[in-house]
N, C-alpha and C positions, 0 to 999 in steps of 0.2 A: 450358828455356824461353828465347825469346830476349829478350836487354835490354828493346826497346819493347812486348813485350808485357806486362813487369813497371811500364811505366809508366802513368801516370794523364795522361793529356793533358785541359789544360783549354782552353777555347773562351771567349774573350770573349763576353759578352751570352750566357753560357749557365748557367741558374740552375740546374739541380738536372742530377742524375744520377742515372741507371737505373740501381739493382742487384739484379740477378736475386734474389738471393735470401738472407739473412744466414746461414740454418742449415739442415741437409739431414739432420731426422734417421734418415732413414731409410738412408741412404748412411753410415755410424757408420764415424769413424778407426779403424782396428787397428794395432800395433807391425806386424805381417807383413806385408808388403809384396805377399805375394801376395793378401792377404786384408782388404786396406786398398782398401775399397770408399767412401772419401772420395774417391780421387783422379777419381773421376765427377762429385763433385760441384760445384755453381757457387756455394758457400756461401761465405761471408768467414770460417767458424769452421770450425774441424774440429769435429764432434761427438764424444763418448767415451761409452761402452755403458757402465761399468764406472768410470769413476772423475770425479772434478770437476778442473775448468780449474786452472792454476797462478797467469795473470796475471791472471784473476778468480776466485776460488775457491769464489762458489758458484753458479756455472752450470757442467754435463759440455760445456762447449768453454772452446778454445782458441783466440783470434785466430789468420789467418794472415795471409800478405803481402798478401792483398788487402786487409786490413781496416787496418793501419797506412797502404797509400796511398791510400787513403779516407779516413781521421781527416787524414791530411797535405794532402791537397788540400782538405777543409773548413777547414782550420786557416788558410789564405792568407787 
């Protein structure tokens, strides 16, 4: 993925921002990568079928990058 699309651009005089959508569970992480039907998704978590998150431990997801440069650009 390229640099600027891993970034958050923010807009002066611009309040809120649109995110599609925080969880896709229908779209569920897998280890296999052939079979890891998250990567469709536009979720900020990975979902899990089978086990609970690490950095929250009792929700089955996982933050991804999208969701730490979202806490970061609220954080400003």
């Amino acid at each position: 993925m390229p640099a600027q699309q891993r970034q958050v651009h923010l807009v002066d005089d611009l309040d809120e921002h649109v995110v599609r959508r925080f969880a896709t569970y229908s779209l569920p992480y897998r280890e296999d990568p052939l079979r890891d039907v998250d990567r469709a998704s536009y979720g900020l978590v990975k979902v899990f079928e089978d086990r609970l998150g690490d950095t929250y431990p009792d929700p089955p997801w996982e933050p991804k990058a999208a969701f730490a440069a979202l806490a970061e650009a609220y954080h400003r």
